[in-house]
Backbone of each chain as ProteinMPNN parsed JSONL, in Angstrom:
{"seq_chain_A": "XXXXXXXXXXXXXXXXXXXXXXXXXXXXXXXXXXXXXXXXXXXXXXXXXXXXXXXXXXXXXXXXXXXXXXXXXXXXXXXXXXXXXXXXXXXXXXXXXXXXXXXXXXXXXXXX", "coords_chain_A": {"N_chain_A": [[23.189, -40.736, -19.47], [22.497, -37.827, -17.912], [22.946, -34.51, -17.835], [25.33, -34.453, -19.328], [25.839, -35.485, -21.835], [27.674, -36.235, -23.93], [30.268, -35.819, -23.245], [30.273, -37.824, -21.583], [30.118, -40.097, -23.209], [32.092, -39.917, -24.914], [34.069, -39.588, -23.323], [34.384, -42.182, -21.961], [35.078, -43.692, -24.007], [37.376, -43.017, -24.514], [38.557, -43.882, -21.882], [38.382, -46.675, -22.2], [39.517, -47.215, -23.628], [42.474, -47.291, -23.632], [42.472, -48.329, -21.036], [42.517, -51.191, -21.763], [43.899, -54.444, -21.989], [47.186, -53.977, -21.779], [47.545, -51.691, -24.056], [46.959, -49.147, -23.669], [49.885, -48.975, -22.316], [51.773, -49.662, -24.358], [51.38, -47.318, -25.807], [52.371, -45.514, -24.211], [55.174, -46.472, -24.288], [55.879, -45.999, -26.918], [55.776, -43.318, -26.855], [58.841, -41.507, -26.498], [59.338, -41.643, -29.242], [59.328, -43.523, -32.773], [59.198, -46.865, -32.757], [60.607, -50.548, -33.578], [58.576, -53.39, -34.365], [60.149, -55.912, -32.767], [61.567, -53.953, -31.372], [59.509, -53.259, -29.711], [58.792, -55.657, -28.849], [60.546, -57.005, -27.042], [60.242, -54.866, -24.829], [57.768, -55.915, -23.89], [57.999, -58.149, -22.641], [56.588, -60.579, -21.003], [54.049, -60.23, -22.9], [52.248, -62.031, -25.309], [53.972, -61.89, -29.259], [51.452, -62.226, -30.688], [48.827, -61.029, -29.313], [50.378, -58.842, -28.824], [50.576, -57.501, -31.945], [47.719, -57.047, -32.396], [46.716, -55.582, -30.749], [48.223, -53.205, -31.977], [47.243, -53.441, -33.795], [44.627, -52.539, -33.563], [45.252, -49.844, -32.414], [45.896, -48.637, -34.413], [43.649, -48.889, -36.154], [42.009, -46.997, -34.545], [43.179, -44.929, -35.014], [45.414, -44.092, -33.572], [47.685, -45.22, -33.433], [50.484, -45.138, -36.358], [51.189, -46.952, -38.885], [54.777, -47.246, -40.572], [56.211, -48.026, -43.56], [59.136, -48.809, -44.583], [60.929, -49.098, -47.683], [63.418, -50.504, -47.66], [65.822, -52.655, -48.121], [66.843, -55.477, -45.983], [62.988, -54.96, -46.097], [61.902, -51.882, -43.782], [60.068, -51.584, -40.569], [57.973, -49.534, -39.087], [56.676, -48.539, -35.792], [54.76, -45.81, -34.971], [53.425, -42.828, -33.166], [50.569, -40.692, -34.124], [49.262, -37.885, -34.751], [47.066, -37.753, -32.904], [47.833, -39.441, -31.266], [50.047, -39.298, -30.351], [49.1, -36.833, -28.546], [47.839, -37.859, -26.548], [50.031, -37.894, -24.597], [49.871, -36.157, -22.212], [47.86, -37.372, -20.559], [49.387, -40.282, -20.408], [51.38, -39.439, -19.194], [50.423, -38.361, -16.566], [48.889, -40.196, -15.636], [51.228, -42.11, -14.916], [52.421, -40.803, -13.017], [50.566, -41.359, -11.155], [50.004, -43.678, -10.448], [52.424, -44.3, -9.913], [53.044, -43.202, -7.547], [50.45, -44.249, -6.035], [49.832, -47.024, -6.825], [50.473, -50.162, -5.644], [52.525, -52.375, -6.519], [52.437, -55.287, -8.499], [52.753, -58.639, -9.64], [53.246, -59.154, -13.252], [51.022, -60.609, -15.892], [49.969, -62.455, -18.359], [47.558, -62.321, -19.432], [44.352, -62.007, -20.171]], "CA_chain_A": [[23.833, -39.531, -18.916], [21.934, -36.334, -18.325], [23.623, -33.045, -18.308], [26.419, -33.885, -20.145], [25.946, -36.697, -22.68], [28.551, -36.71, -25.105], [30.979, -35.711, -22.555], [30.256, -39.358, -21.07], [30.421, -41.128, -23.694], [33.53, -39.811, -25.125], [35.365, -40.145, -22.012], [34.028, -43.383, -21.768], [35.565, -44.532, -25.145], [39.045, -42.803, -24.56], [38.837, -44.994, -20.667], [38.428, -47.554, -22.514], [40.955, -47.466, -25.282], [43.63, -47.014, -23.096], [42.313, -49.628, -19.846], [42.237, -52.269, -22.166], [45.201, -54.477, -21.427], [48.498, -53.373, -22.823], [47.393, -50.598, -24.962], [48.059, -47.752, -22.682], [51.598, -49.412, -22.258], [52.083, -49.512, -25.558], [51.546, -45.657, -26.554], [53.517, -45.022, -22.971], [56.628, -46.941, -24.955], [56.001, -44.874, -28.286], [55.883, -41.649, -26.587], [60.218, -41.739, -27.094], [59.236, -42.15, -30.814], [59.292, -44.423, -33.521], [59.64, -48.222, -32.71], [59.984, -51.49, -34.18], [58.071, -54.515, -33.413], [60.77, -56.762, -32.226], [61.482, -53.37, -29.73], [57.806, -53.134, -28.445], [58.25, -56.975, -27.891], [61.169, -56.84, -26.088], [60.105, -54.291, -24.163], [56.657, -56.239, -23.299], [58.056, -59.728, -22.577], [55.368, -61.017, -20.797], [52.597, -60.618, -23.67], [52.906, -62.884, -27.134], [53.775, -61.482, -30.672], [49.997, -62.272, -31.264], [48.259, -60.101, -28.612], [51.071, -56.902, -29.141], [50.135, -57.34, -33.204], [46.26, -57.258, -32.15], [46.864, -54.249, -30.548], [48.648, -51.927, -32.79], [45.982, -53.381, -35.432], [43.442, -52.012, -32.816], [45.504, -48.523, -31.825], [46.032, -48.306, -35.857], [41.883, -48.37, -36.283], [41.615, -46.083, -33.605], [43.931, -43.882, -35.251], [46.763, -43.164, -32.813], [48.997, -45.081, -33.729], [50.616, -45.668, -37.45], [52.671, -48.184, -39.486], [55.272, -46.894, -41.424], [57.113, -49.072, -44.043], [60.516, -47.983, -45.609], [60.95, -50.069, -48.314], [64.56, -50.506, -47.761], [66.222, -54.41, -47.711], [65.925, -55.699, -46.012], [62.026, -53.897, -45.364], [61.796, -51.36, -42.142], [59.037, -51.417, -40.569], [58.259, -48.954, -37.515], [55.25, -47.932, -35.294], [54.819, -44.113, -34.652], [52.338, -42.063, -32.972], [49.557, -40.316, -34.618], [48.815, -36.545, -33.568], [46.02, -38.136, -32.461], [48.111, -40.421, -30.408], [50.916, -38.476, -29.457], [48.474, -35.864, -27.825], [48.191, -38.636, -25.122], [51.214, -37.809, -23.744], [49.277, -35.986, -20.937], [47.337, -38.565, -20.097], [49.743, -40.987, -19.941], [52.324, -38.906, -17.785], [49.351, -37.633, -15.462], [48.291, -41.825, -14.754], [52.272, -42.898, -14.575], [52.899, -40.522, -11.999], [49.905, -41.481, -9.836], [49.983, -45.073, -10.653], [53.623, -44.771, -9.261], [52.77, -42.951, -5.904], [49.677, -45.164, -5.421], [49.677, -48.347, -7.272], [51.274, -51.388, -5.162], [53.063, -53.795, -7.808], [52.031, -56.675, -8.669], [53.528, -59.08, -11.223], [51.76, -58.893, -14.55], [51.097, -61.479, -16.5], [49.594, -62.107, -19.991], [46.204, -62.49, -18.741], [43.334, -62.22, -21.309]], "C_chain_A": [[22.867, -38.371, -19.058], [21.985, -35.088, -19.012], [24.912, -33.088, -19.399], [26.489, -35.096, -20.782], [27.457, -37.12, -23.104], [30.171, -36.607, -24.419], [31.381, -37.369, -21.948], [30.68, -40.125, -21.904], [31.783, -40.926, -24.299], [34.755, -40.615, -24.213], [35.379, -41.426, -22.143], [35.02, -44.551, -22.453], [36.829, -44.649, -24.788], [39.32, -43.642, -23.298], [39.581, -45.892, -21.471], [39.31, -47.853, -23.199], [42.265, -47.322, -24.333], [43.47, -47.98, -21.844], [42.495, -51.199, -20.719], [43.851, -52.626, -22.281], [46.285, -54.536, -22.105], [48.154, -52.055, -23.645], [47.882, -49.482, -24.614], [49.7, -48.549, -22.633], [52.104, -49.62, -23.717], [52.263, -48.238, -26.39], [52.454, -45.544, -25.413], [55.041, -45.529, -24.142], [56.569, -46.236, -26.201], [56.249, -43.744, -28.114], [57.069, -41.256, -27.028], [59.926, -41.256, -28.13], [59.491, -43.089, -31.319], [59.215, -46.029, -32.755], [59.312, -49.167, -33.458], [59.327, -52.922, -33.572], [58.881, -55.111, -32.636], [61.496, -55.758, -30.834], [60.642, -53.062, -28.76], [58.281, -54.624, -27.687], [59.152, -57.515, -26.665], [60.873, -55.982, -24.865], [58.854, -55.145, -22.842], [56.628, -58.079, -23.534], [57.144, -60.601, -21.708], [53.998, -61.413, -21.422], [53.732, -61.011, -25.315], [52.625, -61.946, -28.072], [52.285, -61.279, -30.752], [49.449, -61.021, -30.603], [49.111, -58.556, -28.812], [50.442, -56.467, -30.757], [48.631, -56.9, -33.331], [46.562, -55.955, -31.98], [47.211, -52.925, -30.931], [47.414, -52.141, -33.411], [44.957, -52.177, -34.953], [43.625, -50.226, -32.769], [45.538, -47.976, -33.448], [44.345, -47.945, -35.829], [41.513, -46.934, -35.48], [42.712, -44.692, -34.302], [44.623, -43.235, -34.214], [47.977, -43.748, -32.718], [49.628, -45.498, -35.567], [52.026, -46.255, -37.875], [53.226, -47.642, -40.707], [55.864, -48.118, -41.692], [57.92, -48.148, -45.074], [60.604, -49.45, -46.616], [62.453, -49.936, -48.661], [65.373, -52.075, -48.089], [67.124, -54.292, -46.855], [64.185, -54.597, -45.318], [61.911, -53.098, -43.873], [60.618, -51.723, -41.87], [58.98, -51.098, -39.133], [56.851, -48.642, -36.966], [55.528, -46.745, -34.58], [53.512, -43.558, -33.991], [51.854, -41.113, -33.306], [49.804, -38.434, -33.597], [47.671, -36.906, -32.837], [46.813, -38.564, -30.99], [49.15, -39.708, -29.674], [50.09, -37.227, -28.219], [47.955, -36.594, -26.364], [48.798, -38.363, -24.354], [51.075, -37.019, -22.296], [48.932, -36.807, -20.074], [47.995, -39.806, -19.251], [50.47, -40.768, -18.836], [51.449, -38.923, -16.515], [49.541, -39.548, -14.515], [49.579, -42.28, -14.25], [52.323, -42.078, -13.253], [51.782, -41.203, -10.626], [49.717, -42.971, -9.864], [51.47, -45.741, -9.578], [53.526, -44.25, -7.462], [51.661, -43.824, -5.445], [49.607, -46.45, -5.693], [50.492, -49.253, -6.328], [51.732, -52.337, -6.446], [52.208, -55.031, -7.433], [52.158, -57.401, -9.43], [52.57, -58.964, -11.938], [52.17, -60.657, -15.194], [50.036, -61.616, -17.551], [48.046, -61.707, -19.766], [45.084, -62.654, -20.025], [43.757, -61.142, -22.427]], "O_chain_A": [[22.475, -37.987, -20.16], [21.499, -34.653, -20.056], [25.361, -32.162, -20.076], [27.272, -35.896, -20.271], [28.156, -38.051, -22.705], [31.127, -37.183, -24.938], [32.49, -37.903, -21.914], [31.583, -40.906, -21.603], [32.604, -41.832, -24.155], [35.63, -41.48, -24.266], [36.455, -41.926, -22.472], [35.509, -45.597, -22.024], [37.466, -45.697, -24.679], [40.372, -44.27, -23.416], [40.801, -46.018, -21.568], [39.823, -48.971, -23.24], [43.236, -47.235, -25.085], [44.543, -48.522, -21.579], [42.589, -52.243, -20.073], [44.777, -51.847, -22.507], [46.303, -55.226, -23.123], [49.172, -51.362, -23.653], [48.887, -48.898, -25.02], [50.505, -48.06, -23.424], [53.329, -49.734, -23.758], [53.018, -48.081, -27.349], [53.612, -45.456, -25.819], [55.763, -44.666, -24.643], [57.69, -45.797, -26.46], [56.841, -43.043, -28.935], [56.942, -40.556, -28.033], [60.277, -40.076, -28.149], [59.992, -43.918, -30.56], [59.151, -45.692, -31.573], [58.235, -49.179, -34.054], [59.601, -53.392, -32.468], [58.504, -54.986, -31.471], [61.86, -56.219, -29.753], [60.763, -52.747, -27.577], [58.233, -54.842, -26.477], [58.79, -58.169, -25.687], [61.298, -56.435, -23.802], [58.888, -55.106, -21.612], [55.891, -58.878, -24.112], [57.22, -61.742, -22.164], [53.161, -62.237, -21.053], [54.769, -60.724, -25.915], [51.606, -61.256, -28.087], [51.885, -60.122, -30.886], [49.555, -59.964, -31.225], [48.586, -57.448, -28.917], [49.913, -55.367, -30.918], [48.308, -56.38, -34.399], [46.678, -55.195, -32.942], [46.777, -51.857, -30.5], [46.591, -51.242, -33.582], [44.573, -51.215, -35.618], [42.71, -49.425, -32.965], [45.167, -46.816, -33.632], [43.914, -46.837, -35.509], [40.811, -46.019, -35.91], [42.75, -43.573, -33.79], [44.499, -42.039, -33.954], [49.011, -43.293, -32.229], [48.922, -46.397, -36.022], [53.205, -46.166, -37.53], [52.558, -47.508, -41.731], [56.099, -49.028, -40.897], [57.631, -47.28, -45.899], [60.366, -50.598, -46.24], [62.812, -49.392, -49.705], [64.443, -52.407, -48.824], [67.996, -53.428, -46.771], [64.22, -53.783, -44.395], [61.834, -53.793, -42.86], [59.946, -52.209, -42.779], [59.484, -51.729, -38.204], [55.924, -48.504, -37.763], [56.394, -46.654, -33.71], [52.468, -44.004, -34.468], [52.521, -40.153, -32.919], [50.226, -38.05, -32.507], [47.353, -36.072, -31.988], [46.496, -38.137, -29.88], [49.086, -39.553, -28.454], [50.637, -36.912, -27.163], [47.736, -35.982, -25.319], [48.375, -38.472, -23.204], [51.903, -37.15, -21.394], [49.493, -37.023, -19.001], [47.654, -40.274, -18.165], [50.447, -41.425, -17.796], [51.835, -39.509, -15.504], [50.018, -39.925, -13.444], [49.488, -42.881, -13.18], [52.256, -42.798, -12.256], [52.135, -41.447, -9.473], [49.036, -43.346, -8.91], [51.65, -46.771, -8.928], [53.887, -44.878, -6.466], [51.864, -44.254, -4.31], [49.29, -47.163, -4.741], [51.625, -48.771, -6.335], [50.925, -52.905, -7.181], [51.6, -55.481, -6.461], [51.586, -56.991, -10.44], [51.392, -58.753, -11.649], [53.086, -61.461, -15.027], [49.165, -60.746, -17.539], [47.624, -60.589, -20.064], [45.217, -63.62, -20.777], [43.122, -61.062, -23.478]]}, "seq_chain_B": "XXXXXXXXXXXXXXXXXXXXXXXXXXXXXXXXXXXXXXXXXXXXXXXXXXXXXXXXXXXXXXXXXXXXXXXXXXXXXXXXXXXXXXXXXXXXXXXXXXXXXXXXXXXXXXXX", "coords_chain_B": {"N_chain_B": [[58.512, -56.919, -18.626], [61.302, -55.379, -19.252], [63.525, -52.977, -18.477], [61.648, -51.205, -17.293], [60.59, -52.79, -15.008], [58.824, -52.713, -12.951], [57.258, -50.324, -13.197], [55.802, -50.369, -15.399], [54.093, -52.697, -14.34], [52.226, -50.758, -12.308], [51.534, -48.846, -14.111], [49.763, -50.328, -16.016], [47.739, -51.801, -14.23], [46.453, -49.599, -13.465], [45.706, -48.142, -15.66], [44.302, -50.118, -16.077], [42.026, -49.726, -13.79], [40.885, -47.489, -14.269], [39.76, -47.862, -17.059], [37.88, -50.074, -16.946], [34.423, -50.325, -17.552], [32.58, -47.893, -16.99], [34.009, -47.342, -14.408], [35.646, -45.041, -14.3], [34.781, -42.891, -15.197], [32.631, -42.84, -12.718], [34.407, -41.719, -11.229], [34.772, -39.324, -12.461], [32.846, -38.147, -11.935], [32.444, -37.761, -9.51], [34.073, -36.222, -8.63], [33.789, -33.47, -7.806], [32.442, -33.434, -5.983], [31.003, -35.254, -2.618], [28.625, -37.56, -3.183], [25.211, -39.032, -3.594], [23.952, -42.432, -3.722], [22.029, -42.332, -5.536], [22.175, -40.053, -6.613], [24.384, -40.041, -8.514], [23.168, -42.593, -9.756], [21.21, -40.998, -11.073], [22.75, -39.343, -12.971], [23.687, -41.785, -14.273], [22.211, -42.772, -16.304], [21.819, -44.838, -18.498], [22.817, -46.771, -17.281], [22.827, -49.468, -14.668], [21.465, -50.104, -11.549], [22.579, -52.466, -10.014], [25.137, -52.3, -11.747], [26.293, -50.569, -11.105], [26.638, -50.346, -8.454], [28.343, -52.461, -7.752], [30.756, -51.233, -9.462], [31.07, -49.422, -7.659], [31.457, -50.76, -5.174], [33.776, -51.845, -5.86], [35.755, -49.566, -6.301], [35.853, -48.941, -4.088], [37.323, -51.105, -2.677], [40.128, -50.57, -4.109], [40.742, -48.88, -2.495], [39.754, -45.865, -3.468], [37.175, -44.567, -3.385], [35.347, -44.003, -1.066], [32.836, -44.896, 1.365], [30.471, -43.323, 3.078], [28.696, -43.213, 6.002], [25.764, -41.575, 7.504], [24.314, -41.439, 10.533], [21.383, -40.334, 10.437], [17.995, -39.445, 10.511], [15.974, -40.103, 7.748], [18.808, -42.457, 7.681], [21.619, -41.53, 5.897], [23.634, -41.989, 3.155], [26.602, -40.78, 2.072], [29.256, -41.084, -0.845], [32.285, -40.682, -1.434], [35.382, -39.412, -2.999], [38.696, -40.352, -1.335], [42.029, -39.422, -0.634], [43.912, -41.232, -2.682], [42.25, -41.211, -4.11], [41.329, -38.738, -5.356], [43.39, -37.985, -5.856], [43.442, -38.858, -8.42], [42.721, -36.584, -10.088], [44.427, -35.345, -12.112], [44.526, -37.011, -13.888], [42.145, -37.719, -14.934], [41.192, -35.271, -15.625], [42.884, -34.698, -18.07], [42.021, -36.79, -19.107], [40.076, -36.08, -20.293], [40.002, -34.265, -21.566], [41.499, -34.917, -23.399], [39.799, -36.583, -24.752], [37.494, -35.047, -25.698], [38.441, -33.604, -27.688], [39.547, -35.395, -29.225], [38.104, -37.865, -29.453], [35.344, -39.463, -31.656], [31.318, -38.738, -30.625], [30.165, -41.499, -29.427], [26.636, -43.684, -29.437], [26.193, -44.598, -26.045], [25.935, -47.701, -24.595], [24.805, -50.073, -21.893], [26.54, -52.267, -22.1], [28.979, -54.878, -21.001]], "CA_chain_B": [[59.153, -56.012, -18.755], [62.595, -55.437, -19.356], [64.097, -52.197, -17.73], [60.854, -50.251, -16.169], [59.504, -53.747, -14.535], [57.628, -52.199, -11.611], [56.605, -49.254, -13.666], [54.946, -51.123, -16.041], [53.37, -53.29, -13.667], [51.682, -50.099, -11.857], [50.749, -48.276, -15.049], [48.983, -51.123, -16.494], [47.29, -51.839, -13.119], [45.549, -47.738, -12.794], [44.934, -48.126, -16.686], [42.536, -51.055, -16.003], [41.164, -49.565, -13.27], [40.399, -46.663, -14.994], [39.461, -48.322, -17.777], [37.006, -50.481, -16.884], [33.22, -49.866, -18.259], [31.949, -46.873, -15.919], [34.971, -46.455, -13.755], [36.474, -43.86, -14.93], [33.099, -41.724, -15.317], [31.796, -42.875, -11.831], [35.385, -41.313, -10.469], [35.012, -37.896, -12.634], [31.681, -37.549, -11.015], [32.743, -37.514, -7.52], [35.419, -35.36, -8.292], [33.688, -32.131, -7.599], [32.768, -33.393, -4.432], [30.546, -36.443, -2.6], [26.967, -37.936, -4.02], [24.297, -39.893, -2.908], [23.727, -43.317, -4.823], [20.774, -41.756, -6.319], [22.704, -38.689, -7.721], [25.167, -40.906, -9.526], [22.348, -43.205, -10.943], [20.598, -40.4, -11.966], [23.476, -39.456, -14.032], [24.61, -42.588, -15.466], [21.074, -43.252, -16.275], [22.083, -45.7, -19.273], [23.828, -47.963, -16.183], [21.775, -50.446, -14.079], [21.768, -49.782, -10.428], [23.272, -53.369, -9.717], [26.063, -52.266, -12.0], [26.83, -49.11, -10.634], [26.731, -50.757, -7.126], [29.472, -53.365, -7.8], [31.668, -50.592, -9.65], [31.703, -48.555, -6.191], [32.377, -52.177, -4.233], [35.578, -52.215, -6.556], [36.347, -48.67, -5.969], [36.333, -49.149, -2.444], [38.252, -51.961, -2.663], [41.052, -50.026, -4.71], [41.098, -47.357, -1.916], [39.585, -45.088, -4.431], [36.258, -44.556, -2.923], [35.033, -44.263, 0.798], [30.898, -45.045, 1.461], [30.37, -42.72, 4.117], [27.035, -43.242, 6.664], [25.446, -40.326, 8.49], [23.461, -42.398, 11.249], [20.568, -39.797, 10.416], [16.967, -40.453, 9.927], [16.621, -41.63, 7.56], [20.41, -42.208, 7.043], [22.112, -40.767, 4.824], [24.796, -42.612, 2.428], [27.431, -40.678, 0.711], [30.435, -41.927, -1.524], [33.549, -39.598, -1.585], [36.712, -39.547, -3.417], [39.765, -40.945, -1.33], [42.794, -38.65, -0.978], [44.14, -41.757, -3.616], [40.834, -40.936, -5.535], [40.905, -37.211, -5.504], [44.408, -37.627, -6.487], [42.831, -39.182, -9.902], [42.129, -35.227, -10.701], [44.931, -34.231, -13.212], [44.409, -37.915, -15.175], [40.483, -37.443, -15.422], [40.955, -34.02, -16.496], [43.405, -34.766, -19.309], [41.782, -37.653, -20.636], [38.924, -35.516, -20.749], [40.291, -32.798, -22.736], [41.898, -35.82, -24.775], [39.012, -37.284, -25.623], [36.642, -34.066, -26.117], [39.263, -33.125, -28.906], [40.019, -36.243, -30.641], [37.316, -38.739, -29.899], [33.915, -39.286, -31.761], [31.086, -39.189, -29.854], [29.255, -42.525, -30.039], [26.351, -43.441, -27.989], [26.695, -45.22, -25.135], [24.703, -48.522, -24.051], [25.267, -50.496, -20.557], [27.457, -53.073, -22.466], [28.678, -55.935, -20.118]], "C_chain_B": [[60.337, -55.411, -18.849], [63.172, -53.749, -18.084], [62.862, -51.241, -16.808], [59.583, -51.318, -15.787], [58.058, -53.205, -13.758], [56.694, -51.329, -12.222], [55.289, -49.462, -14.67], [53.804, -51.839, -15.722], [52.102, -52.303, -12.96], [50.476, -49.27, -12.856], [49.886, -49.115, -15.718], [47.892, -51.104, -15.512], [46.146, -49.92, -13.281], [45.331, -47.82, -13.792], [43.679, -48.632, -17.259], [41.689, -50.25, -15.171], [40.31, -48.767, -13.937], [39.406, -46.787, -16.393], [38.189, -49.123, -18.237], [35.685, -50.031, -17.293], [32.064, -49.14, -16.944], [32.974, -46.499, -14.725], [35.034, -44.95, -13.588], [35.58, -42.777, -14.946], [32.763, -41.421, -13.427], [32.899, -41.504, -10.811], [35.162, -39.514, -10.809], [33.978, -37.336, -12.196], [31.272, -37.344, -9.662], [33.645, -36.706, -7.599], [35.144, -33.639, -7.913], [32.837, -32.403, -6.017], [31.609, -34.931, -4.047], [29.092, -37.017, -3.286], [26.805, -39.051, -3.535], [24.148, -40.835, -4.045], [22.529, -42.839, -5.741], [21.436, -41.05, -7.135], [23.746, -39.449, -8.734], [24.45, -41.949, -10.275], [21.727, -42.435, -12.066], [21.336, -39.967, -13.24], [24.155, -40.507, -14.845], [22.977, -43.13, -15.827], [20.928, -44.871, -17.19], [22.36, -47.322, -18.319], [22.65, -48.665, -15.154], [22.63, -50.442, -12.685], [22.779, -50.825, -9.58], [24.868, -52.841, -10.339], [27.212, -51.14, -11.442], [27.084, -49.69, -8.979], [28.04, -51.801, -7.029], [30.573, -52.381, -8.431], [31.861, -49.827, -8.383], [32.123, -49.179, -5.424], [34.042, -51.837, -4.788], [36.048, -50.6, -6.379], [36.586, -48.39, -4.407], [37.505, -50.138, -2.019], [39.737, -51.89, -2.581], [41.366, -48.791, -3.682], [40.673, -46.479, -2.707], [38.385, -44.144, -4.355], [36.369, -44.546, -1.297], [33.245, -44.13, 0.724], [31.489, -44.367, 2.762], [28.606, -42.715, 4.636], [27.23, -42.384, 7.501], [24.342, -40.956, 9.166], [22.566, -41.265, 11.605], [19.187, -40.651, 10.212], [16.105, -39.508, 8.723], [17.721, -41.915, 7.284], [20.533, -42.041, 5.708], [23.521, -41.732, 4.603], [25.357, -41.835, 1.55], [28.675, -41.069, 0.254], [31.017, -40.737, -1.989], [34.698, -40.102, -1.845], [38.075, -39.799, -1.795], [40.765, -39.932, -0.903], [43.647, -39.724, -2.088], [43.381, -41.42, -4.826], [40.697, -39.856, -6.382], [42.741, -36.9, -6.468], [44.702, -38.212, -8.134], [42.991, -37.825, -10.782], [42.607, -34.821, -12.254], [44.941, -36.015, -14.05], [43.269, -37.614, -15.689], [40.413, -36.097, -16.485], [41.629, -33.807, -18.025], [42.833, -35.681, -20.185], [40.28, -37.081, -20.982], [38.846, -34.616, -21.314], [40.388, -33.583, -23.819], [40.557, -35.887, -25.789], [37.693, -36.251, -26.292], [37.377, -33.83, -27.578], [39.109, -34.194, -29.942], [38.618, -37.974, -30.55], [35.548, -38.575, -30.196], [33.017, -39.535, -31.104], [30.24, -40.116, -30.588], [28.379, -43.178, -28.968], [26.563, -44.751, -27.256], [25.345, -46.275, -24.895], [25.837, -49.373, -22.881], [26.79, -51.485, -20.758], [27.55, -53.978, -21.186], [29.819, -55.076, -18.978]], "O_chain_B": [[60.207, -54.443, -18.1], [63.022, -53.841, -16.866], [63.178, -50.659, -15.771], [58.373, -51.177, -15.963], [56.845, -53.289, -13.947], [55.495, -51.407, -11.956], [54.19, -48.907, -14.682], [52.761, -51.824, -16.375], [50.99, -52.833, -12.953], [49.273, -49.078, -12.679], [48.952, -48.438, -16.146], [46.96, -50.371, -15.845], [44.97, -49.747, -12.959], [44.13, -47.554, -13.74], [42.774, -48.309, -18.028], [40.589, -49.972, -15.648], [39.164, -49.115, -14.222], [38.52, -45.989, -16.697], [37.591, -49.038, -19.31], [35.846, -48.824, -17.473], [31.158, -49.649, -16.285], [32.802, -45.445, -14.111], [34.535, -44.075, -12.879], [35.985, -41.671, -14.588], [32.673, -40.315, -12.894], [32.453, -40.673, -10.02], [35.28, -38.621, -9.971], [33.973, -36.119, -12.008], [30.295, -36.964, -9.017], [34.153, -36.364, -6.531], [36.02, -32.785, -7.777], [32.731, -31.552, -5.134], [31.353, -35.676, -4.992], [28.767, -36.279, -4.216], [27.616, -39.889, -3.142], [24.175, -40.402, -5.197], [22.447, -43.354, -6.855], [21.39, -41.284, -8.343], [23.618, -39.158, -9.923], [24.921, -42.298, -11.357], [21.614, -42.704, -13.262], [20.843, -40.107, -14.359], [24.931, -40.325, -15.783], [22.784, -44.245, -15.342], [20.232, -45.814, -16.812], [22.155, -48.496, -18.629], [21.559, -48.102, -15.056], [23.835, -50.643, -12.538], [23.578, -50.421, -8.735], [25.809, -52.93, -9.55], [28.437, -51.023, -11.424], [28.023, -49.118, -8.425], [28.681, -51.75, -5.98], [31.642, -52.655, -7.887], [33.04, -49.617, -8.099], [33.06, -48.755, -4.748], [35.095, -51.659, -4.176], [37.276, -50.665, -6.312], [37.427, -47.701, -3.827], [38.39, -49.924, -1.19], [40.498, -52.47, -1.806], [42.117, -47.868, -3.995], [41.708, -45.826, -2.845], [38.37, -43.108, -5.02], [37.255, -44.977, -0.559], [32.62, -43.307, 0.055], [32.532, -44.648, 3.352], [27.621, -42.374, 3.981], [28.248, -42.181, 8.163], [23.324, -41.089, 8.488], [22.613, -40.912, 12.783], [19.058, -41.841, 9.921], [15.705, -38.361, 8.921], [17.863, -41.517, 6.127], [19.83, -42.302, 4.732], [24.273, -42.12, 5.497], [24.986, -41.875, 0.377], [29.355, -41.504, 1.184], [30.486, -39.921, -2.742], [35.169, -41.046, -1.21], [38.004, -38.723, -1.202], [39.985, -39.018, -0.637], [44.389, -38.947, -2.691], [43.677, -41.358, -6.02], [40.248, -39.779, -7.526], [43.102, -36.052, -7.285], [45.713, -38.089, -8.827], [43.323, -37.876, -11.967], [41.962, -34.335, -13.183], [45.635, -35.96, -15.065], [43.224, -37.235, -16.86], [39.88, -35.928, -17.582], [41.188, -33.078, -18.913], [42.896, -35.687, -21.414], [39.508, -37.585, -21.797], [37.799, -34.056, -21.639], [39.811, -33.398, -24.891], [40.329, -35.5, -26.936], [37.019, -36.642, -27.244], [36.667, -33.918, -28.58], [38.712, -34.072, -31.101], [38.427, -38.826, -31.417], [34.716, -37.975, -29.515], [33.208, -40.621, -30.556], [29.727, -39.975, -31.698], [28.829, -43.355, -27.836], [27.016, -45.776, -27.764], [24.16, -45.949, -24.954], [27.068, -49.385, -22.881], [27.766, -51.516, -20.009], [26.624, -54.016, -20.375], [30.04, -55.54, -17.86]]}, "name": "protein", "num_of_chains": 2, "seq": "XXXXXXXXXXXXXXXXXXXXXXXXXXXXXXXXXXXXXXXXXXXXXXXXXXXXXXXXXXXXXXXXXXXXXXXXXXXXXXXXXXXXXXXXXXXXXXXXXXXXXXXXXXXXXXXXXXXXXXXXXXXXXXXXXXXXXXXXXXXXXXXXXXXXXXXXXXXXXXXXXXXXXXXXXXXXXXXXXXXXXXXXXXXXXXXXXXXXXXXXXXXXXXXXXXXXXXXXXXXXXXXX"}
């Protein structure tokens, strides 16, 4: 990148962290607040336990999203968004709306 | 997807595109208006001209892009945003505030 390095690569990262598949759909369903796994997975019946668990691990590293545990019985256990992560909430609105005026459907499926 | 099937399906869909490794860049650099394959190599300089040439195939593809020829001599090739493309504006610009704010920069290599 020339003129504007860090500009690039930033962007680049945040693309990325959010194109990669499910992830953006995954902070989109947190935005609400709180949830627990078994309501992400309902929500995202198409992809396995394994790959949604991958993914928080991933949005957890990345710091935007975090795992609370109530230590209640039996244990809670919820996923929340980060100020980091909540500050998305542009982002994501901005892409749903134009995803919904331009995107054509197309079934999803688990894919890689 | 349980209750926002379609929605899901769309937003996933514009998250990859976006997502992908130089997308998302190649799009915020047409967004102030068209460029010659040169002027967009020169700025992704890190990027390999083959690669940058198959990300504008796929943005054409996506409606997202238009190659425009000026049957000059010597012709002239430029690549312009879309009214789908241009209507990218208010995602690019948020995830580019996003990520100025909250992500580190780290540098960038061609990757695959």
């Amino acid at each position: 990148m020339r003129y504007s390095t860090h500009i690039c690569e930033r962007f680049q990262h945040g693309a990325e962290i959010l194109g990669k598949r499910w992830t953006g759909l995954i902070v989109m369903l947190l935005l609400p607040g709180p949830r627990r796994f078994g309501e992400l997975a309902a929500e995202l019946e198409v992809v396995s336990d394994r790959v949604i668990s991958e993914r928080l691990k991933e949005l957890e590293r990345e710091g935007i999203v975090e795992r609370r545990v109530y230590p209640e019985t039996p244990v809670r256990i919820e996923y929340a968004l980060t100020e980091k992560g909540a500050a998305l909430a542009p982002v994501i609105n901005a892409l749903q709306a134009w995803s919904e005026r331009w995107v054509d459907a197309v079934p999803l499926t688990e894919g890689k």
